[in-house]
C-alpha positions in Angstrom: 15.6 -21.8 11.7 13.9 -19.0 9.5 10.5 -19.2 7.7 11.7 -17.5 4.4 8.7 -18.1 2.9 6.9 -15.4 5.3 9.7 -12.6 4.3 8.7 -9.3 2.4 10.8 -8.0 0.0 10.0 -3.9 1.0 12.6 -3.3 -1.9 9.8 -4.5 -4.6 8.6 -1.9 -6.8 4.8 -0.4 -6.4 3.3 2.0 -7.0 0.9 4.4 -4.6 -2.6 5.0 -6.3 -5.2 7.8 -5.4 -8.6 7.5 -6.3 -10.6 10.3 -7.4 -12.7 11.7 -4.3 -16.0 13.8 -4.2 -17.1 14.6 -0.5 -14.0 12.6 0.6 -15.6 9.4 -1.0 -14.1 7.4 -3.8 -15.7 8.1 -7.0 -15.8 4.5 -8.4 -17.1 6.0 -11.6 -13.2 7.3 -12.3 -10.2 5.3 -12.1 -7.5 5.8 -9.5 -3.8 7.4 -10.7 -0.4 6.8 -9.9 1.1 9.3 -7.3 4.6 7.4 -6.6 6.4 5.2 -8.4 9.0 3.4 -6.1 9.5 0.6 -3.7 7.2 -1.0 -1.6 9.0 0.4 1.5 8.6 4.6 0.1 4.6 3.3 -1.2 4.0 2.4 2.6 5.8 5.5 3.9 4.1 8.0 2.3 0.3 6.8 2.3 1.1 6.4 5.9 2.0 10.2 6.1 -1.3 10.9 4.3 -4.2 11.8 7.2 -5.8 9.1 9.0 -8.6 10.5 7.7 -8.3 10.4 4.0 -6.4 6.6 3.6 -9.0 5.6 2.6 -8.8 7.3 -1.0 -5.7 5.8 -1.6 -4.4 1.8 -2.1 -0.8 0.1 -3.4 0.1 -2.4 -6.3 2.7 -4.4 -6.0 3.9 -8.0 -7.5 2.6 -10.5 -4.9 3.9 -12.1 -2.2 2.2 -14.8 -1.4 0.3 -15.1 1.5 1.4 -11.6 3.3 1.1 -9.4 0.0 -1.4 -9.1 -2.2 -0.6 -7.5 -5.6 -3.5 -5.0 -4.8 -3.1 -3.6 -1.1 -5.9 -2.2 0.9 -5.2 0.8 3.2 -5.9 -1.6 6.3 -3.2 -4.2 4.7 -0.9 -1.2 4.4 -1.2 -0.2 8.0 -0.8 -3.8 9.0 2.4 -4.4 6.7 4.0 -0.8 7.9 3.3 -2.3 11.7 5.3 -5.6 10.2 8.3 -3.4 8.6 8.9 -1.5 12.0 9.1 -4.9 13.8 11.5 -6.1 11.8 
C-alpha cells in the first residue's frame, strides 16, 4: 500500500524568486522578484539550471505540502525535492 500523504504534487503552481545580489550576496535590504511563474516542476528545473554557484540568490514559493514542501523553499530543499522528482 501507498503513503499518499508523502506525495508532491510538481503540477502546483510557484513561482521562482531572485533576490537582489551585490558581490554575489543577497541584499536583504531589497526584496526578491518573480522570475517564473509556473509549476512547481518548471520552478525546480530552471533554478536547477542556474550555476551552482549563484543558487543561492534564488528561492521558490509554493502552497504547502505538508511535511515535504514548505510554502517558502530554500535552495537546499530545492536540490533535495529535484533529487525526489528524478526518483520518482
Amino acid at each position: 500500500m501507498t503513503d499518499h500523504s508523502h506525495q508532491v504534487d510538481f503540477q502546483a503552481a510557484a513561482y521562482l524568486y531572485k533576490w537582489p545580489s551585490l558581490g554575489n550576496s543577497r541584499r536583504e535590504d531589497r526584496a526578491p522578484y518573480m522570475i517564473v511563474n509556473g509549476t512547481l516542476d518548471q520552478c525546480i528545473r530552471d533554478f536547477m539550471g542556474k550555476p551552482e554557484k549563484t543558487r543561492h540568490l534564488y528561492e521558490i514559493r509554493t502552497q504547502s505540502q505538508p511535511p515535504l514542501v514548505p510554502d517558502v523553499l530554500s535552495p537546499e530543499h530545492v536540490i533535495e525535492l529535484s533529487r525526489l522528482r528524478e526518483f520518482l
